[in-house]
PyMOL Python script that loads the backbone (N, CA, C, O; Angstrom):
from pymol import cmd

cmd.read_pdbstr("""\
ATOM      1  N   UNK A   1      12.625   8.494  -2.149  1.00  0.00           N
ATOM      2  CA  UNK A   1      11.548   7.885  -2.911  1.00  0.00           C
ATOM      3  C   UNK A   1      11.840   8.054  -4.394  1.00  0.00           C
ATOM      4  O   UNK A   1      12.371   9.088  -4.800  1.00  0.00           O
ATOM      5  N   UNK A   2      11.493   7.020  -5.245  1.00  0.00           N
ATOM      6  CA  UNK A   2      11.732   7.200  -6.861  1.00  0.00           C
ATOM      7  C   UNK A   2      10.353   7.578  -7.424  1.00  0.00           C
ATOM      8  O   UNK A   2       9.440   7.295  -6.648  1.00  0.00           O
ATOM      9  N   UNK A   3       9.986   8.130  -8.544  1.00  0.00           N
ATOM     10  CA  UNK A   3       9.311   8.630  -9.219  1.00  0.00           C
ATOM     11  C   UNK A   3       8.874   7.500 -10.323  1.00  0.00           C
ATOM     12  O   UNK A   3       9.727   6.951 -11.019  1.00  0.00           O
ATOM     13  N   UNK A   4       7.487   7.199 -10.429  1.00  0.00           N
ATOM     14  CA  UNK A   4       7.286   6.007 -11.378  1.00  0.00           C
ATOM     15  C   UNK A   4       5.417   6.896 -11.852  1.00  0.00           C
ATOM     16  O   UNK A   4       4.659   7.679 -11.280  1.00  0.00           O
ATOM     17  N   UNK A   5       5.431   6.171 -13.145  1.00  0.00           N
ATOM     18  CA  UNK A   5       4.209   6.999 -14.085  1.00  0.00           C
ATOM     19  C   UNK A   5       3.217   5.444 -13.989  1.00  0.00           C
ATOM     20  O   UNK A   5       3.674   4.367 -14.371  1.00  0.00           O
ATOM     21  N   UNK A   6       1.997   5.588 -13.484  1.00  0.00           N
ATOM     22  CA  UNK A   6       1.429   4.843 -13.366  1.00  0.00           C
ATOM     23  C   UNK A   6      -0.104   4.974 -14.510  1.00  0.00           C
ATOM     24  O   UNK A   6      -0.026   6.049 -15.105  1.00  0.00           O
ATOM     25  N   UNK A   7      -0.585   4.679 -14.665  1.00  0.00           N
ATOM     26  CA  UNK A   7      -1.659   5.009 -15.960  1.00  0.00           C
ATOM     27  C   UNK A   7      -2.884   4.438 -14.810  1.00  0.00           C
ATOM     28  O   UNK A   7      -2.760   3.343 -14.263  1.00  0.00           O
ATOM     29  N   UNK A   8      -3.895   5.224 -14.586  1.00  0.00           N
ATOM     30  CA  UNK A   8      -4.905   4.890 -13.879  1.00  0.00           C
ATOM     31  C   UNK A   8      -6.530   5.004 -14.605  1.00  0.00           C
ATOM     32  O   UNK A   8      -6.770   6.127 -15.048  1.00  0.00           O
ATOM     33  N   UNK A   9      -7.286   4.307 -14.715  1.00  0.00           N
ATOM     34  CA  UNK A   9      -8.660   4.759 -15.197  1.00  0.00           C
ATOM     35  C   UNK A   9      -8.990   6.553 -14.496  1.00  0.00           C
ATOM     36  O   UNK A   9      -8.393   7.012 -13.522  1.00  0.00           O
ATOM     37  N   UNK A  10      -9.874   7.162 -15.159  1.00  0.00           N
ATOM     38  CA  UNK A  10     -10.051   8.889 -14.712  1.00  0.00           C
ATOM     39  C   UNK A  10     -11.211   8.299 -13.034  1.00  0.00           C
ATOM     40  O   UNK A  10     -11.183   8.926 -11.975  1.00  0.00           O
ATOM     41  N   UNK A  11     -12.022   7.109 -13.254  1.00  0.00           N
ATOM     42  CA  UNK A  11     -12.858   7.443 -12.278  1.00  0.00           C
ATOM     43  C   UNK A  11     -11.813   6.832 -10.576  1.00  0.00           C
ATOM     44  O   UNK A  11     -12.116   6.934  -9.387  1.00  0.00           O
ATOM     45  N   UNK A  12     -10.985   6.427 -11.036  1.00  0.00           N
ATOM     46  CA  UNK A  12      -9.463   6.298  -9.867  1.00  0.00           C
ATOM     47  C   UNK A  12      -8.963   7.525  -9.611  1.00  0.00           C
ATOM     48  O   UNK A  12      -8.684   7.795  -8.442  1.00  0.00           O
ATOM     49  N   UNK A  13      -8.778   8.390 -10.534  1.00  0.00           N
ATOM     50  CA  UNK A  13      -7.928   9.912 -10.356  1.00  0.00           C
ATOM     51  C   UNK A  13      -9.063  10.542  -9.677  1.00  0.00           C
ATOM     52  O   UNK A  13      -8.751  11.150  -8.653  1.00  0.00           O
ATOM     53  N   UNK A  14     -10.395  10.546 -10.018  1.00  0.00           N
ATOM     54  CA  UNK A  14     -11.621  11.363  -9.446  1.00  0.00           C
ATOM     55  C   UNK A  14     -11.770  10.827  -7.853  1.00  0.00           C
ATOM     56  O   UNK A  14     -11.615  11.562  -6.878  1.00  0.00           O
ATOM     57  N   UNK A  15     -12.000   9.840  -7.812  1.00  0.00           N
ATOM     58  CA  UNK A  15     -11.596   9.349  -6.598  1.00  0.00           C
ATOM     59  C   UNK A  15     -10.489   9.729  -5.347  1.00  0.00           C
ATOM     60  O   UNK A  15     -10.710  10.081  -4.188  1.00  0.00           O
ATOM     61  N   UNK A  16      -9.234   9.514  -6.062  1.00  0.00           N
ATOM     62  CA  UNK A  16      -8.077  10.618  -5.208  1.00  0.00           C
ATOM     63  C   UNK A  16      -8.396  11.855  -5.428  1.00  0.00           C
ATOM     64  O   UNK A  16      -8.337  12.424  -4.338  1.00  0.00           O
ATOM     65  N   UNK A  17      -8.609  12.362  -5.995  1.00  0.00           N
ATOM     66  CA  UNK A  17      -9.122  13.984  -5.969  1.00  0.00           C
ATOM     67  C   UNK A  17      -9.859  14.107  -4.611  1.00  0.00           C
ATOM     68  O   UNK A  17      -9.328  14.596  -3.614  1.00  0.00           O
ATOM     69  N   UNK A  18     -11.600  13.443  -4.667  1.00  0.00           N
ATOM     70  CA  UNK A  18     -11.963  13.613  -3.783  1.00  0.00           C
ATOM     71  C   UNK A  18     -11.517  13.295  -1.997  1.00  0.00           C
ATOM     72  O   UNK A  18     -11.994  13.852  -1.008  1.00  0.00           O
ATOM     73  N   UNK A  19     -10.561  12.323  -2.050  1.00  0.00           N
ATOM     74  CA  UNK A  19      -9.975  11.665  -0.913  1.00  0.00           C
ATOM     75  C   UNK A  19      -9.282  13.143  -0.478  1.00  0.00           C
ATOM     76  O   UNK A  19      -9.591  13.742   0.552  1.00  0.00           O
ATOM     77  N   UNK A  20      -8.274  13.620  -1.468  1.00  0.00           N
ATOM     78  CA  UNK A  20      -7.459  14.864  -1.278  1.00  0.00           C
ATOM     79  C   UNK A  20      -8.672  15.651  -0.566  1.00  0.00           C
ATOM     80  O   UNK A  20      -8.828  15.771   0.649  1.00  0.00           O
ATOM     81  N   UNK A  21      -9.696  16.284  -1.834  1.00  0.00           N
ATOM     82  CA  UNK A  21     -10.234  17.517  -1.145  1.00  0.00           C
ATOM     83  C   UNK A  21     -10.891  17.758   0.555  1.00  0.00           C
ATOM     84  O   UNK A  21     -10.982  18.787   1.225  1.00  0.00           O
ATOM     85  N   UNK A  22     -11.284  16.290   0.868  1.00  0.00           N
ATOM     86  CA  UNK A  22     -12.375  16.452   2.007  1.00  0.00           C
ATOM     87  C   UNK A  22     -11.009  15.984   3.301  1.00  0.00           C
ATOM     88  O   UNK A  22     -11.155  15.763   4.504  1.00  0.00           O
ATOM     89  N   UNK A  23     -10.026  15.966   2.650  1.00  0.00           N
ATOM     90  CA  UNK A  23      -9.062  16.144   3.718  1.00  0.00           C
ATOM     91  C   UNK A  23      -8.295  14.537   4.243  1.00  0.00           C
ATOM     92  O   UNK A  23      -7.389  14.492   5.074  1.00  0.00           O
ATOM     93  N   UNK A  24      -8.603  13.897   3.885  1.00  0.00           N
ATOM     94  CA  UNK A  24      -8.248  12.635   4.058  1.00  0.00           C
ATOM     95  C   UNK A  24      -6.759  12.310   4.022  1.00  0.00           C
ATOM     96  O   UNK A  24      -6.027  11.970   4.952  1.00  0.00           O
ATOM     97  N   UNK A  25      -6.483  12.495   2.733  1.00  0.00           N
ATOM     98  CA  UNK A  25      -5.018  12.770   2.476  1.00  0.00           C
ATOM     99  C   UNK A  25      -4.331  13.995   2.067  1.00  0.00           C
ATOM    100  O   UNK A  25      -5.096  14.944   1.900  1.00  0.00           O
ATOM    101  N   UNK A  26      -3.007  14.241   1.848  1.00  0.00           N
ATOM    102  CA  UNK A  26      -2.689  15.872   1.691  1.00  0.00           C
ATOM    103  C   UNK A  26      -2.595  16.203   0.467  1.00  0.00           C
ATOM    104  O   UNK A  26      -2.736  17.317  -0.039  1.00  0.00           O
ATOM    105  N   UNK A  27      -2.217  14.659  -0.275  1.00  0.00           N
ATOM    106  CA  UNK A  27      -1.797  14.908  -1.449  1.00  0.00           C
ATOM    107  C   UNK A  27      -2.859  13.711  -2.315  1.00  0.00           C
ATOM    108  O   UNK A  27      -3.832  13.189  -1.771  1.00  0.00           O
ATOM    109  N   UNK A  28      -2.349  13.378  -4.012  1.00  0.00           N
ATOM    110  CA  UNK A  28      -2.769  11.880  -4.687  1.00  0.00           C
ATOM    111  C   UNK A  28      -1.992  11.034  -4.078  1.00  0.00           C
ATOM    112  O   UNK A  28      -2.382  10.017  -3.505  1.00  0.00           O
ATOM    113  N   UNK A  29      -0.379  11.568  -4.207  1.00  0.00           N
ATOM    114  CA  UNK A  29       1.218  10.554  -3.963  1.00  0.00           C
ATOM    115  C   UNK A  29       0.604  10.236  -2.339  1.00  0.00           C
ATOM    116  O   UNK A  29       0.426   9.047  -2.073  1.00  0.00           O
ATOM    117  N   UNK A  30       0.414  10.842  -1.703  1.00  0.00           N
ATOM    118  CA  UNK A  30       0.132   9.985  -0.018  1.00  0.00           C
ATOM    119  C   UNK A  30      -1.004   8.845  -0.259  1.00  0.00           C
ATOM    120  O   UNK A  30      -0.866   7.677   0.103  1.00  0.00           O
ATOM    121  N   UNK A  31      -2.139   9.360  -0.922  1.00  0.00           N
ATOM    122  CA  UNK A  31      -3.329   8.319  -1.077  1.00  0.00           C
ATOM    123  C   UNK A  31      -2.959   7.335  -1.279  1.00  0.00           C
ATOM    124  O   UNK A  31      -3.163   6.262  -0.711  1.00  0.00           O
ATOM    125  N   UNK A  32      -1.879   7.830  -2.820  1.00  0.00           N
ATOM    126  CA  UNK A  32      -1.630   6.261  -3.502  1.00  0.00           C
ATOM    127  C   UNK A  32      -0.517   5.423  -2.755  1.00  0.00           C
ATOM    128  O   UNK A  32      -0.567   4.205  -2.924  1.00  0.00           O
ATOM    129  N   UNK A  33       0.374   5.880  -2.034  1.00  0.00           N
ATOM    130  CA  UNK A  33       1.357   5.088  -1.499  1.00  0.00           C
ATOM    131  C   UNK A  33       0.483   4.641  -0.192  1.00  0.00           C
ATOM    132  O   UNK A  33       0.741   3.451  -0.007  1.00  0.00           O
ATOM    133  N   UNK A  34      -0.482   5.123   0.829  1.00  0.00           N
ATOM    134  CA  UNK A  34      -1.168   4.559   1.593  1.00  0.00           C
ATOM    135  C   UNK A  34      -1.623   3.278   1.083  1.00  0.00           C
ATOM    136  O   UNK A  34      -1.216   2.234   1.594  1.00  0.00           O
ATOM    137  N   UNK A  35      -2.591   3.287  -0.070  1.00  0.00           N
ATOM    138  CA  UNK A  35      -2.950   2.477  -0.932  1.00  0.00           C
ATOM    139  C   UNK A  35      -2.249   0.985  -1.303  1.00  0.00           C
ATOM    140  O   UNK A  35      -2.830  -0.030  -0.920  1.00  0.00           O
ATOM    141  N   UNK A  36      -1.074   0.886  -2.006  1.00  0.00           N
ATOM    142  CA  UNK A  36       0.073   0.479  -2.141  1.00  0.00           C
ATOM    143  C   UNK A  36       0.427  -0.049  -0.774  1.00  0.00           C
ATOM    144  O   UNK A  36       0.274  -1.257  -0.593  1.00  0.00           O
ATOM    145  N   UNK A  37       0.943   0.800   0.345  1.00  0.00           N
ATOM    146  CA  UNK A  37       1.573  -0.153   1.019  1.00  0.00           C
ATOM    147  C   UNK A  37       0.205  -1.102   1.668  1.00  0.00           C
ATOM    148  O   UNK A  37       0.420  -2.261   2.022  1.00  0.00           O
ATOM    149  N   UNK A  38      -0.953  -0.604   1.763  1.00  0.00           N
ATOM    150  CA  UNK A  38      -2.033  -1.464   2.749  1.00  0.00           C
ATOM    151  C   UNK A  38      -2.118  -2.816   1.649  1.00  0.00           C
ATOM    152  O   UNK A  38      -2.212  -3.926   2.175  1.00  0.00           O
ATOM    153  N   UNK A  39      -2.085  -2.730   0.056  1.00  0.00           N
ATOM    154  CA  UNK A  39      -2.268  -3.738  -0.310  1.00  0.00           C
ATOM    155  C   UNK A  39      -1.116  -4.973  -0.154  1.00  0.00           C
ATOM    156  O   UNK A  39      -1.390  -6.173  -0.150  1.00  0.00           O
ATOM    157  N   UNK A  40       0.177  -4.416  -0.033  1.00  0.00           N
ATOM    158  CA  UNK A  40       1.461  -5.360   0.261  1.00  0.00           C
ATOM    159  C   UNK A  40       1.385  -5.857   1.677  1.00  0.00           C
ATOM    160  O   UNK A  40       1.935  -6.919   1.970  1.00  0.00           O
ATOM    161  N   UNK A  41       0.806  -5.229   2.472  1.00  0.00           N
ATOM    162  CA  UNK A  41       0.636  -5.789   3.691  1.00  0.00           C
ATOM    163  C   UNK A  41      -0.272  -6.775   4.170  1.00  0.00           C
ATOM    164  O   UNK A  41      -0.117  -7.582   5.086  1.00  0.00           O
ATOM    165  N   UNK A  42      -1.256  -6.586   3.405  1.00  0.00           N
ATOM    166  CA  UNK A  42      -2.308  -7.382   3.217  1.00  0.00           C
ATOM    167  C   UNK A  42      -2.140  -8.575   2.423  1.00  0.00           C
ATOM    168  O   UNK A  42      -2.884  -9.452   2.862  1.00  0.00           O
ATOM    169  N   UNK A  43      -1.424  -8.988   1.373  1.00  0.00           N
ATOM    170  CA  UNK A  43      -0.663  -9.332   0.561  1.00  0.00           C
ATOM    171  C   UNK A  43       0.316 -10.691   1.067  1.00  0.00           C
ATOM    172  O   UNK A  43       0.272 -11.918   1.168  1.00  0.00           O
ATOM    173  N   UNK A  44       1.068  -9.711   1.262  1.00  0.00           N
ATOM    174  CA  UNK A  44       2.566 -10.185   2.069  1.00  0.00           C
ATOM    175  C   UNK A  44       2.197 -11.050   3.727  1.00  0.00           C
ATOM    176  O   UNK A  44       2.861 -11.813   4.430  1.00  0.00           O
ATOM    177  N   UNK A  45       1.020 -10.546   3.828  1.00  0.00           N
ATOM    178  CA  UNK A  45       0.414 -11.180   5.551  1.00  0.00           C
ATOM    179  C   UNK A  45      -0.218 -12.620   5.085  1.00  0.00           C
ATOM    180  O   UNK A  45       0.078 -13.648   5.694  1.00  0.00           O
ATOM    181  N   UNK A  46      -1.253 -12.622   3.784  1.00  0.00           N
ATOM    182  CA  UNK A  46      -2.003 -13.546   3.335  1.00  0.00           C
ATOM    183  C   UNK A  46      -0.837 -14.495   3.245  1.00  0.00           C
ATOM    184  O   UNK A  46      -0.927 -15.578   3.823  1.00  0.00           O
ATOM    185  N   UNK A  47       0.499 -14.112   2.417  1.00  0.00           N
ATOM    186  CA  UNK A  47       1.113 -15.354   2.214  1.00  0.00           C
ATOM    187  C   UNK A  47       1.491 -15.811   3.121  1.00  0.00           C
ATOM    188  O   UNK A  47       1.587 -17.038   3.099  1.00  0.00           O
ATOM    189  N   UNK A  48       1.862 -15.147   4.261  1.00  0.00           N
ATOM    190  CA  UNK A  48       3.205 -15.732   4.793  1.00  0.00           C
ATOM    191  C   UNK A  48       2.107 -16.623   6.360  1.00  0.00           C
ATOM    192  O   UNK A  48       2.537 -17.316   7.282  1.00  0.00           O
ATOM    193  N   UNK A  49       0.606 -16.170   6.040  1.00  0.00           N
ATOM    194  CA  UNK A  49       0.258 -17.002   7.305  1.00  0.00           C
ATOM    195  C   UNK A  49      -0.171 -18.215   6.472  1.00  0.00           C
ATOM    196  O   UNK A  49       0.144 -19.309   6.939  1.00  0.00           O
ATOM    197  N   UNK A  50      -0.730 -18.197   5.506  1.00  0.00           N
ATOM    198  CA  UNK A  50      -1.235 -19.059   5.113  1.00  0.00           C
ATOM    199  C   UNK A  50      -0.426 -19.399   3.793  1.00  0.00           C
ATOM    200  O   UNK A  50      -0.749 -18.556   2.956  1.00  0.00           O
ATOM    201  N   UNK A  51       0.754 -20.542   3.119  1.00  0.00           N
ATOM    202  CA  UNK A  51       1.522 -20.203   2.477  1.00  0.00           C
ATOM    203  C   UNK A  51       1.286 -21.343   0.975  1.00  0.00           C
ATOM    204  O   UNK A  51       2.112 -21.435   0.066  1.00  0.00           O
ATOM    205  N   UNK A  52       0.321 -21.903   1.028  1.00  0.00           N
ATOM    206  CA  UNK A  52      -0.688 -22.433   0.167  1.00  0.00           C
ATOM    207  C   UNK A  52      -1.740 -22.306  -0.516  1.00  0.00           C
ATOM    208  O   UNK A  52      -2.271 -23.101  -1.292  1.00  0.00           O
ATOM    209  N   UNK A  53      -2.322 -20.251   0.102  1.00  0.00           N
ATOM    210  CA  UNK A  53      -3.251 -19.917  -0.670  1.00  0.00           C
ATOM    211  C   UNK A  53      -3.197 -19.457  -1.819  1.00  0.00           C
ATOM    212  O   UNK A  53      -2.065 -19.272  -2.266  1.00  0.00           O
ATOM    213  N   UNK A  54      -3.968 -19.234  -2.388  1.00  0.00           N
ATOM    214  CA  UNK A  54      -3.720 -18.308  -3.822  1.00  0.00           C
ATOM    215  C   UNK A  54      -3.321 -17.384  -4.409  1.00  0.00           C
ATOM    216  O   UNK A  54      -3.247 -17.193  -5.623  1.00  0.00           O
ATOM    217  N   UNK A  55      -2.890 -16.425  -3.108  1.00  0.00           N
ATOM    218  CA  UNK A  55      -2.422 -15.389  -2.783  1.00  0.00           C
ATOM    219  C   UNK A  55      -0.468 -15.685  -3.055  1.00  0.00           C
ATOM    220  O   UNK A  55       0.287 -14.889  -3.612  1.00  0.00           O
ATOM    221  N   UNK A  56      -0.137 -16.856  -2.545  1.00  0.00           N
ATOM    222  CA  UNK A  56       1.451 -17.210  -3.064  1.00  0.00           C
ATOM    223  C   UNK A  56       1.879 -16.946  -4.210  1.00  0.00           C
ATOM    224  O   UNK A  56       1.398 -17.223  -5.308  1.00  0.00           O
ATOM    225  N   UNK A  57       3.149 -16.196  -3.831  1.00  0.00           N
ATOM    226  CA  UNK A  57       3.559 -15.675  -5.086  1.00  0.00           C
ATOM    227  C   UNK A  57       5.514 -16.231  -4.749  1.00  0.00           C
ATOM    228  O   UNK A  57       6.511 -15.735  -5.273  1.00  0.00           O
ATOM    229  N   UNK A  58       5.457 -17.236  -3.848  1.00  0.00           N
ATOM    230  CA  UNK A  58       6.540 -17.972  -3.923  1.00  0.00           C
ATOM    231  C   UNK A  58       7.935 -17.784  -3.107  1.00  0.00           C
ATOM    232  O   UNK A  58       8.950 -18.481  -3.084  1.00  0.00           O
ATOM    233  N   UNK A  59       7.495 -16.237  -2.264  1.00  0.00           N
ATOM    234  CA  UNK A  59       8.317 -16.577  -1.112  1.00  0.00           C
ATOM    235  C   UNK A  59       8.263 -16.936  -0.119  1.00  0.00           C
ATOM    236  O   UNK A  59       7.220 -17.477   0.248  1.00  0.00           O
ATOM    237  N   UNK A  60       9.363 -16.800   0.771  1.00  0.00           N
ATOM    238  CA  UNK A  60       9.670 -17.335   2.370  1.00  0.00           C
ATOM    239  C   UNK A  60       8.853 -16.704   3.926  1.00  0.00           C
ATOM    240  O   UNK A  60       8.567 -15.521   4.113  1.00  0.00           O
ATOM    241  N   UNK A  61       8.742 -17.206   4.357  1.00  0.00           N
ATOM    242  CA  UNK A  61       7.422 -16.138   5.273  1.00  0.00           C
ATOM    243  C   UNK A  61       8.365 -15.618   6.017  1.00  0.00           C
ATOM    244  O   UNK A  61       8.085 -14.480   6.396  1.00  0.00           O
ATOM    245  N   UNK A  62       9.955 -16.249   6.571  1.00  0.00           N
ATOM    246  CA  UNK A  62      11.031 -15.183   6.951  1.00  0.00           C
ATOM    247  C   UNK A  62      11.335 -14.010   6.169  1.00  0.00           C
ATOM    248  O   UNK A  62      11.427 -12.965   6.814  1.00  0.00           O
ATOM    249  N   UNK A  63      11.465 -13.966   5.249  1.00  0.00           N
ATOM    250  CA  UNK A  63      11.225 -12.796   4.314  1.00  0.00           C
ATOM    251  C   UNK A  63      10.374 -12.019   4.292  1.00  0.00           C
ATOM    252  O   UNK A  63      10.660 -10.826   4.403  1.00  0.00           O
ATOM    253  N   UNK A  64       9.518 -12.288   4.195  1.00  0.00           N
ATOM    254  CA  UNK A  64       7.828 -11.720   4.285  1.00  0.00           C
ATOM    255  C   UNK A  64       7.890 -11.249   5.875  1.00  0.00           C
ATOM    256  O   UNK A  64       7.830 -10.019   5.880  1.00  0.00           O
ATOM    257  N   UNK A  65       7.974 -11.689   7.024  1.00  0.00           N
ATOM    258  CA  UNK A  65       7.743 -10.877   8.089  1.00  0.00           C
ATOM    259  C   UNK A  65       8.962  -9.958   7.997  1.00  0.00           C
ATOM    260  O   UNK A  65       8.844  -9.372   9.073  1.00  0.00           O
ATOM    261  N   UNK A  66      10.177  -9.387   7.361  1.00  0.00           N
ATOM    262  CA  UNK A  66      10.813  -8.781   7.116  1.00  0.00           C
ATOM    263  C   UNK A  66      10.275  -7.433   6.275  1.00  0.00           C
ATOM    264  O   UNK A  66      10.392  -6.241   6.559  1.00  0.00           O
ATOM    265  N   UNK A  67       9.757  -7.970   5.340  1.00  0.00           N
ATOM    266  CA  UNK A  67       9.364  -6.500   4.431  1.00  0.00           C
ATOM    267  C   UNK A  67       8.095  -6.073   5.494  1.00  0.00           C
ATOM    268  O   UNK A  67       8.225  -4.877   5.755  1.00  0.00           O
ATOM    269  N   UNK A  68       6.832  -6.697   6.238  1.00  0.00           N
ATOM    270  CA  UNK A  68       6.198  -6.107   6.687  1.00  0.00           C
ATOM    271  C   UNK A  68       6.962  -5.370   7.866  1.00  0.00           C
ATOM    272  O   UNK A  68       6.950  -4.142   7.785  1.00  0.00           O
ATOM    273  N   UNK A  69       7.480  -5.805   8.713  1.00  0.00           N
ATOM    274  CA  UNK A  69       8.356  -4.953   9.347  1.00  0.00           C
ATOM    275  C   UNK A  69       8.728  -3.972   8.673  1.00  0.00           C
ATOM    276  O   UNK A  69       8.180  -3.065   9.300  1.00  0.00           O
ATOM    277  N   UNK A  70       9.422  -3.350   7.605  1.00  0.00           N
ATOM    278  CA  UNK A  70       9.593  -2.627   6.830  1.00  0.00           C
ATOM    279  C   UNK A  70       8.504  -1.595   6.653  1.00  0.00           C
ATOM    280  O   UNK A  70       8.570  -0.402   6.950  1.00  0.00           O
ATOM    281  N   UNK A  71       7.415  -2.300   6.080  1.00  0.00           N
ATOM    282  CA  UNK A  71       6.197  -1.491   5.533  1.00  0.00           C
ATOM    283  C   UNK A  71       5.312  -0.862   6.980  1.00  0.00           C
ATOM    284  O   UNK A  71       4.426  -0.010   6.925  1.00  0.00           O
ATOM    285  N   UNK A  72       5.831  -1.548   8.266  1.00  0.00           N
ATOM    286  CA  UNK A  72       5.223  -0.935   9.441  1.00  0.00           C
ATOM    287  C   UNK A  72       6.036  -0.179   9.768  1.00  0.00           C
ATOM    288  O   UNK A  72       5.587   0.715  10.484  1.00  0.00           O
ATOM    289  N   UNK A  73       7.248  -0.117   9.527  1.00  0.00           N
ATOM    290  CA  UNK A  73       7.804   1.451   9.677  1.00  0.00           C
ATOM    291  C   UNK A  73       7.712   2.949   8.871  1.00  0.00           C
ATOM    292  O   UNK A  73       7.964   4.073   9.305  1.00  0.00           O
ATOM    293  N   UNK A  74       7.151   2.424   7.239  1.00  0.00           N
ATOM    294  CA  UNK A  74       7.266   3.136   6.922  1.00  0.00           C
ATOM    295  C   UNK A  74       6.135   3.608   6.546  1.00  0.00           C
ATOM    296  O   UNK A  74       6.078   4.537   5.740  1.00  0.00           O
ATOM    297  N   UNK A  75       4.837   2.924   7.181  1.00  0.00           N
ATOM    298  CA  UNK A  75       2.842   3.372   7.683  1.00  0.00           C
ATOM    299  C   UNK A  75       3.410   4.813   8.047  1.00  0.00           C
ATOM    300  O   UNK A  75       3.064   5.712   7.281  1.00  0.00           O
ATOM    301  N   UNK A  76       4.329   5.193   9.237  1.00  0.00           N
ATOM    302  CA  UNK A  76       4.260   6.304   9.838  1.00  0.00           C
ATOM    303  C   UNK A  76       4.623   7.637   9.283  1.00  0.00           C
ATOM    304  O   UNK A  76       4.563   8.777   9.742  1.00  0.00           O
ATOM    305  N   UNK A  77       4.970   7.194   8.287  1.00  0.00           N
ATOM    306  CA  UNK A  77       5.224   8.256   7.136  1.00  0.00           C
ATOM    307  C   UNK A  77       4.517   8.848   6.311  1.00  0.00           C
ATOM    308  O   UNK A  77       4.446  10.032   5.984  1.00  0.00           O
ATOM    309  N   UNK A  78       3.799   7.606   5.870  1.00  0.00           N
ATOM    310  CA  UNK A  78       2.420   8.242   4.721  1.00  0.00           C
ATOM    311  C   UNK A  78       1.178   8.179   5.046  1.00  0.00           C
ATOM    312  O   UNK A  78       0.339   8.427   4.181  1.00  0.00           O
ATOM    313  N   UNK A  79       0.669   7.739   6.729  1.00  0.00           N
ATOM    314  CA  UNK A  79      -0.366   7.841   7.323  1.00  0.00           C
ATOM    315  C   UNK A  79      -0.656   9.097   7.934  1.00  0.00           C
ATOM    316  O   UNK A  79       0.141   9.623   8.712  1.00  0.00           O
ATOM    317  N   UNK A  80      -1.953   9.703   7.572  1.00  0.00           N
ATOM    318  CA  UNK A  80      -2.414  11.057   7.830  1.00  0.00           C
ATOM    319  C   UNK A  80      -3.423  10.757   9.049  1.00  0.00           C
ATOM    320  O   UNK A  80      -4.578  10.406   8.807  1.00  0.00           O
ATOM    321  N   UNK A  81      -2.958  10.903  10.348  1.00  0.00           N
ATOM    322  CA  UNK A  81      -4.171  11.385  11.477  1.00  0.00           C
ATOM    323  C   UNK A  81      -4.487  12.229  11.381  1.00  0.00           C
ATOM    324  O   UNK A  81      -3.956  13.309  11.122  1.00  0.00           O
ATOM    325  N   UNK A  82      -6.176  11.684  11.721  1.00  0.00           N
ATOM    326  CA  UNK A  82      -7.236  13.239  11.110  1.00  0.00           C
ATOM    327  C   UNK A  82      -7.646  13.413  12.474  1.00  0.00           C
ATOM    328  O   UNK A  82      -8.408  14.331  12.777  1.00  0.00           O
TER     329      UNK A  82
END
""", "prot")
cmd.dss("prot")
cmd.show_as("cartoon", "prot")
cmd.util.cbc("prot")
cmd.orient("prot")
C-alpha cells in the first residue's frame, strides 16, 4: 500500500474517531480505505451498467468489471466482521 496525505474537514476526522472507538473499524486507514473502495464500487458499477449516466467518466465496462473484480478481492482485506 502507498501512503498519500489527504486534507479532510475535523467533523470527517471526528467521525472516524468515533467509527474507530465503538469498534467498527480498527483503525482511521481501514475506515477510510473501506470508504474509498465502497465508493469505486459503487462508482465503477453505476458506469459500467448504465454507461450514459452521469456518473461516466469515459471508460469501458470490460475494464470496469475488471477493477471491480479487483476491489472484490481486496473488500477482504479491509472489511472488519463484527
Amino acid at each position: 500500500m502507498r501512503i498519500i496525505t489527504v486534507k479532510i474537514p475535523e467533523t470527517y476526522l471526528e467521525g472516524l474517531e468515533e467509527l474507530v472507538n465503538i469498534g467498527r473499524y480498527t483503525s482511521r486507514s481501514e475506515a477510510i480505505r473501506a470508504a474509498i473502495r465502497d465508493l469505486l464500487k459503487k462508482e465503477l458499477w453505476e458506469m459500467s451498467s448504465n454507461p450514459a449516466s452521469d456518473h461516466d467518466h469515459g471508460g469501458e465496462p470490460e475494464e470496469n468489471m475488471g477493477i471491480n473484480k479487483r476491489l472484490d478481492r481486496s473488500s477482504r482485506v479491509v472489511r472488519l466482521t463484527l
